[in-house]
N, C-alpha and C positions, 0 to 999 in steps of 0.2 A: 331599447333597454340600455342603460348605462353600462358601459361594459369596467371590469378590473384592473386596473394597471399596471403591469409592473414592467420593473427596468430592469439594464443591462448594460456595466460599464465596460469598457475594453479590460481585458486581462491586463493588458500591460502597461494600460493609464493606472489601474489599481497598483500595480506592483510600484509603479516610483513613485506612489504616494507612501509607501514606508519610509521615506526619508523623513516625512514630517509625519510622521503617524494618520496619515488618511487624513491630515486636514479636519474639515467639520463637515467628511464628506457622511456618515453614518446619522449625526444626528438631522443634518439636513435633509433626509431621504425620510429619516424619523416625522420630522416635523411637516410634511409634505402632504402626507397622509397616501403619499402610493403605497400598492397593497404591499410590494415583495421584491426583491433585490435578488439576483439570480448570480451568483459566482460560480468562474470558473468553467463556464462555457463555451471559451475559446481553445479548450484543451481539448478541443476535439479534432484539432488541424495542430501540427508540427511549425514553430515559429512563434515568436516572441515570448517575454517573461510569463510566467501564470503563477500566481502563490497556491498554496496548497487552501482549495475551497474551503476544506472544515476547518480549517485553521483560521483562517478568513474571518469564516462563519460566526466564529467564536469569540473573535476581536468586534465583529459588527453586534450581534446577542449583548455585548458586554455595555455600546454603549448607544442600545437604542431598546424601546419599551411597547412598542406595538409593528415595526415594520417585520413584513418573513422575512425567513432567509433562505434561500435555496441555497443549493452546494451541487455541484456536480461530482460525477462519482462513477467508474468504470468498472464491470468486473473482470474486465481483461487484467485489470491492475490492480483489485481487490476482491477477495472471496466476498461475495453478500452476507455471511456473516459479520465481518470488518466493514461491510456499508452498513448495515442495519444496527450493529451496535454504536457504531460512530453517530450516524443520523437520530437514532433515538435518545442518544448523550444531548446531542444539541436540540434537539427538539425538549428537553425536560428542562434545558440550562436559559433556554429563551419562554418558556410557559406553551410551548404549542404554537409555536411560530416558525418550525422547520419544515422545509419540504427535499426530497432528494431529485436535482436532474439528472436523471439515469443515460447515460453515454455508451454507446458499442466499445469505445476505444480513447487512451486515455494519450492521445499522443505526445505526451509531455513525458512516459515513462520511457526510462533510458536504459533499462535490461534487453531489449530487443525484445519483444514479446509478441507471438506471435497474435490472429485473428480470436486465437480463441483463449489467449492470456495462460496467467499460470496454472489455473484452480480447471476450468472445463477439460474434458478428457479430447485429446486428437482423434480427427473423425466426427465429432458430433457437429450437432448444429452450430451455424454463426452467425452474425448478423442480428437480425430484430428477434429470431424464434430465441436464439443465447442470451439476448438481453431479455427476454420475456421471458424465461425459466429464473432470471437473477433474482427481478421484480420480485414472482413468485416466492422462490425462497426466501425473499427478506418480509415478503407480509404474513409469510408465516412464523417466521422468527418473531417478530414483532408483536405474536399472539400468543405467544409461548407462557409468558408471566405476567399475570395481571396485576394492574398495580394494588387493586381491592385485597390482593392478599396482604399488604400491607397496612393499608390504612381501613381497614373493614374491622372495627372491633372483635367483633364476634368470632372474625376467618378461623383463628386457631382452635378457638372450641367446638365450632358449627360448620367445619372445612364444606362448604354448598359447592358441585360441580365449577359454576362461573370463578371461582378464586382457584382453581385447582392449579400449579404450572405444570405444563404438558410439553412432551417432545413435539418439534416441527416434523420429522420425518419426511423432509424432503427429499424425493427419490430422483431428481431431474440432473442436469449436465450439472448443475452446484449442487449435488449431496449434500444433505447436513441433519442434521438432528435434532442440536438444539438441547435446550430452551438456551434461550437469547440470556446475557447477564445482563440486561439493562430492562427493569419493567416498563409493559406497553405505558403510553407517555396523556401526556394532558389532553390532546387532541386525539388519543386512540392509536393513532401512529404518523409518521409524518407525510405529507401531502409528495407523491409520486409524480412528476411530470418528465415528458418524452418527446426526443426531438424529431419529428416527423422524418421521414424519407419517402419517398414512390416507392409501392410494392410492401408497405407494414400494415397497412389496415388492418390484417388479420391476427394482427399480436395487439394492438391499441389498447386490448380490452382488458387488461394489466393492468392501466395507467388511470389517473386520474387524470390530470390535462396534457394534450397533446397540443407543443408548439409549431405550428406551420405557415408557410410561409404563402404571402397572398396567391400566390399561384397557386399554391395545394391545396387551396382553404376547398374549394371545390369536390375532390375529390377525399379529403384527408378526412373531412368533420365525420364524425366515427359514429356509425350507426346503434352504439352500446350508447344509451340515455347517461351510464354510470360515468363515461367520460365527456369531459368539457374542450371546448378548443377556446385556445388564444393566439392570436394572430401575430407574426415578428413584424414590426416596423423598425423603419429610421426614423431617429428623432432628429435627423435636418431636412429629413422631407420635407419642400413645400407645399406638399400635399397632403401631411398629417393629419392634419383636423380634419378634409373631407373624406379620405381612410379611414378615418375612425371614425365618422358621424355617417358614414355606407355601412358598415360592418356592426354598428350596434341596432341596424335595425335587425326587429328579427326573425325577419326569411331566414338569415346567414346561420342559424345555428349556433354563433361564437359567442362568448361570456367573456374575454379580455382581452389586451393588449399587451403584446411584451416589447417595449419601446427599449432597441439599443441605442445611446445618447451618447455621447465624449464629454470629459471631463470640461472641455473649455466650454462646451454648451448647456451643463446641467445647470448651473445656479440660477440661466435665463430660463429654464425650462421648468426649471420647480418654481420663479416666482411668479411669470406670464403665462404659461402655457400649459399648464395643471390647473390655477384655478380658475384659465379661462373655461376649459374641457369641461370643468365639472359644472362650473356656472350654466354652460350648455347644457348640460344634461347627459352629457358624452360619456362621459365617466364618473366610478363610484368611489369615493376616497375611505379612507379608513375612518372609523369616529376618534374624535379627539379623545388620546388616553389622559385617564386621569392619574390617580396615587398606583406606584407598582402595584401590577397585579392582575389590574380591570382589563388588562385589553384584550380584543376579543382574540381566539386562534388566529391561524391562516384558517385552517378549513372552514372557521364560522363565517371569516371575511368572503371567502371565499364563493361560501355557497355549497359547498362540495360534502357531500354526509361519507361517515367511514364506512364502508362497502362491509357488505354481509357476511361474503367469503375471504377467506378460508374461515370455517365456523371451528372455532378453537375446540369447543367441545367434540369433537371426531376427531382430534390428537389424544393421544393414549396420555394416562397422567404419569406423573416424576414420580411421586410416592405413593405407596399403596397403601389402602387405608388399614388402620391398625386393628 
């Protein structure tokens, strides 16, 4: 099975590319046809430059028309209300092309903050259960306002249950209530992935893709059908192509790749080494976009459908009918 590609440039290759505005590093990743571009995933470890991901995000959205864009995002260093409103901004600002990489720890923040950041209460959970209650409250945030209330002609005279906006009532280590001020977005909401560890299995099922490393592939690939795995390569491996033409078959479970590459490597890599993979059959590219607009989501690219729960309609509603 072809598996999804996406990349991952160093933190701090990206940073001193501000000097010349990133180069023609956005539209070249555009024109490549990889699925998704993942920022700010080296801010999970202390050392080197990292920009601020959604900000990133925003500069890359601005000048590309069909590639995602992940962002990473901590709630150690942000309430999941300030992720899910951030990431639903950028997922309406790119048409459905955001995803969030959700992080225990955002080691780039400089307040000293402990395991369980500012917003969870001391004493409670930490680690993958803290990051799986974050998750949580931001997909429910995220179901709070439909966008139907808006663009549904009829909503304001014929208010039907599905347009209603409802509290999140989130009761977990991030409280919150809610509704979110930013309506659920073009893809429903934006695509969730998670950086695997030994010992998370049993939180996985939060997420939509679980990134893991070929060692964990084994043990990590998540018994919940509703999540996907993609595997992390090096993109100077010599062993690339036969990594990934093992791994797309499919015993393994996996549906992508998340190939970390360096600036001095990608331009050989987007022009040899991408359409050789796909010519193989190794990998699946994006379709060519055409006039703003058309291109498809992440989650369509993707594969990945927006999950059942949390069902909005068992959130109480904002207004009470007159």
């Amino acid at each position: 099975m072809p598996l999804v590609l996406g990349l991952q440039i160093p933190d701090d290759q990206l940073a001193r590319l501000t000097r010349t505005g990133f180069g023609e590093v956005p539209e070249l990743l555009d024109a490549s046809g990889v699925g998704y571009i993942v920022l700010g995933a080296d801010r999970r470890a202390a050392g080197g430059a990292s920009l601020n991901p959604a900000l990133l995000g925003t500069v890359f959205a601005r000048r590309t028309r069909g590639l995602g864009i992940v962002a990473a995002a901590a709630p150690q260093r942000d309430h999941p209300f300030n992720i899910a409103r951030r990431l639903a901004s950028l997922d309406h600002l790119t048409r459905g092309r955001a995803g969030w990489l959700a992080l225990r720890s955002d080691a780039h923040l400089a307040l000293g903050a402990t395991r369980h950041g500012s917003w969870a209460p001391a004493g409670g959970p930490v680690g993958a259960e803290l990051l799986a209650d974050a998750v949580t409250a931001a997909r429910a945030l995220w179901r709070t306002w439909p966008l139907e209330s808006l663009t549904r002609a009829s909503a304001a005279i014929d208010r039907t249950p599905d347009v209603e906006v409802r509290y999140a009532d989130h009761t977990g280590a991030f409280a919150t209530t809610g509704p979110l001020n930013v309506p659920t977005t073009p893809q429903g909401e934006p695509i969730v992935c998670w950086e695997y560890e030994p010992g998370d299995s049993g939180h996985l099922g939060v997420t939509d893709i679980a990134f893991v490393t070929p060692r964990d592939r084994a043990v990590a690939v998540p018994a919940d059908p509703a999540v996907t795995t993609h595997v992390r390569l090096h993109g100077e491996s010599a062993r690339l192509r036969s990594r990934i033409a093992e791994l797309a078959d499919d015993a393994w479970g996996v549906t992508g790749v998340l190939v970390r590459i360096g600036l001095a490597e990608l331009p050989g890599f987007l022009d040899t080494t991408v359409p050789a993979l796909a010519d193989a059959g190794l990998i699946r590219l994006r379709a060519a976009t055409g006039a703003a607009g058309d291109a498809p989501t992440l989650r369509d690219h993707l594969g990945i459908p927006r999950r059942p729960d949390p069902d909005p309609l068992r959130f109480r509603a904002v207004y009470a009918p007159a």
